[in-house]
C-alpha positions, 0 to 999 in steps of 0.5 A, spaced: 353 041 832 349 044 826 345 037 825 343 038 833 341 045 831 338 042 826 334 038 828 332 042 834 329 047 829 325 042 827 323 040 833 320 048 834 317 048 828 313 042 830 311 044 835 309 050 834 305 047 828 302 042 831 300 047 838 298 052 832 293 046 830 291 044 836 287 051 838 285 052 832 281 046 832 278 046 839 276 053 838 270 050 833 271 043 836 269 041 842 276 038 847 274 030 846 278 029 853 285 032 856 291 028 860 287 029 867 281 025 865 286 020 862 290 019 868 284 020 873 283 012 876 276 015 878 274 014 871 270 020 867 263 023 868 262 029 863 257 032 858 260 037 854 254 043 853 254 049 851 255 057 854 249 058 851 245 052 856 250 054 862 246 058 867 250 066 868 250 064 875 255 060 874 259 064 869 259 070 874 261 064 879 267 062 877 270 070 875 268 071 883 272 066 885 277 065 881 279 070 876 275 077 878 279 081 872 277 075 866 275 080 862 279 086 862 287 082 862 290 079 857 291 071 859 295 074 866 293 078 871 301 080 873 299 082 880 296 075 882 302 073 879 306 078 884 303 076 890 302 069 890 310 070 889 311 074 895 306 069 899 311 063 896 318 067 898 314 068 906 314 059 905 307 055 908 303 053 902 305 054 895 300 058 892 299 060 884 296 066 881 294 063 875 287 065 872 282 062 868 285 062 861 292 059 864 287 054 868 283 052 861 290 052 857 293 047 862 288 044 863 286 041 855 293 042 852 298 040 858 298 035 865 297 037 872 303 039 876 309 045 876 315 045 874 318 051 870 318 047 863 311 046 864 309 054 866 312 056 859 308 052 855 302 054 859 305 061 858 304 060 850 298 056 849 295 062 854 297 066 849 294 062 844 287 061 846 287 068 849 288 071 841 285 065 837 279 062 841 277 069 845 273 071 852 267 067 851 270 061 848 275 060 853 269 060 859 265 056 855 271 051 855 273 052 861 266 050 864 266 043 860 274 041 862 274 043 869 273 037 875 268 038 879 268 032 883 271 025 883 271 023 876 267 028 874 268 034 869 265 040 867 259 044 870 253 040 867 256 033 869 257 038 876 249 039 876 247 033 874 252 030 880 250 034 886 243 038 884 240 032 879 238 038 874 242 041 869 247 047 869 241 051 864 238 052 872 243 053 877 242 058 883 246 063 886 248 059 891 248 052 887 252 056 883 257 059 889 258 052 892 261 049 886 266 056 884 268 054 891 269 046 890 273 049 884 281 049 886 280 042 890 274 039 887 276 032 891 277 034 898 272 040 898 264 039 899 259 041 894 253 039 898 253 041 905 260 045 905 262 046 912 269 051 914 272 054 910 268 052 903 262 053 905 265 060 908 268 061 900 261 059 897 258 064 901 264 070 899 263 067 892 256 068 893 256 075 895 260 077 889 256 074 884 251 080 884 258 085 883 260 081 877 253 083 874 254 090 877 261 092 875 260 088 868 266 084 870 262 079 865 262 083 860 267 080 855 261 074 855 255 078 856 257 085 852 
């Protein structure tokens, strides 16, 4: 019993170096590519570009749609958490409360799925980015690693793919469309949406000019 401790101990501690590692590099380095990208039979478009040379628009555009508190909790937002396990408990569609710095810690260190295994490490390398890469790093990641269509990774591949101009430019509504398109890049419609998505780009549209308003991006911008 004491070796198997052993050796579980040294596990951890391994793990916790090489996560530790992991973050510490990618807060400086740009993500070279993630599991989702590998395991995608669509191939990989991507273009990974600086929060500097992505237009505002399309930063307020993903806090409007999906994370109004980015910048004011700590990684998780514990009311989303508690209404999507309401709305889970009443059955139907399972929904997540998962903010942006969940989604990019998802995103660049795990796989895609659920699982209680796998919400425990997205809990731990949420704890990581949000004391070690800060606010703006995690947008800036975020935007670079998020699908934003068939094969296609980030909101500068995004841009080029449905306006044929770079994410520098992008338009409220431009912008709105693609926040939209975000949770089911494969099924939703960027250009000419209809039903529900373009109803939800609409919304997100609206809610742009609240983010500026309240400085609900001032984590990025202050």
């Amino acid at each position: 019993m004491t070796r198997v401790m052993l050796f579980l101990v040294k596990v951890l501690l391994g793990f916790i170096a090489l996560s530790l590692l992991l973050v510490v590099l990618f807060r400086f380095v740009p993500v070279p590519v993630t599991a989702t990208m590998i395991l995608d039979p669509n191939g990989i478009t991507k273009d990974w570009t600086p929060l500097s040379r992505i237009d505002r628009n399309m930063v307020a555009a993903a806090i409007a749609g999906e994370d109004g508190k980015f910048c004011s909790h700590n990684g998780f937002d514990r009311e989303a958490i508690e209404k999507a396990i309401e709305k889970n408990a009443r059955g139907g569609r399972i929904r997540g409360g998962s903010t942006i710095s969940q989604q990019t810690a998802k995103n660049v260190f795990l796989w895609q799925g659920g699982g209680y295994f796998r919400k425990g490490l997205e809990a731990w390398f949420t704890l990581l980015i949000e004391n070690i890469w800060g606010k703006r790093r995690i947008m800036e990641v975020y935007l670079n690693v998020a699908e934003t269509g068939i094969g296609t990774y980030g909101v500068e591949a995004g841009a080029q793919r449905y306006y044929k101009h770079s994410a520098a430019r992008l338009t409220p509504t431009e912008a709105a469309r693609m926040a939209a398109a975000l949770p089911l890049p494969k099924e939703r419609s960027v250009i000419s949406p209809g039903g529900f998505t373009r109803r939800y780009g609409n919304t997100i549209r609206a809610r742009i000019g609240v983010v500026r308003r309240d400085g609900l991006d001032s984590c990025i911008y202050g």
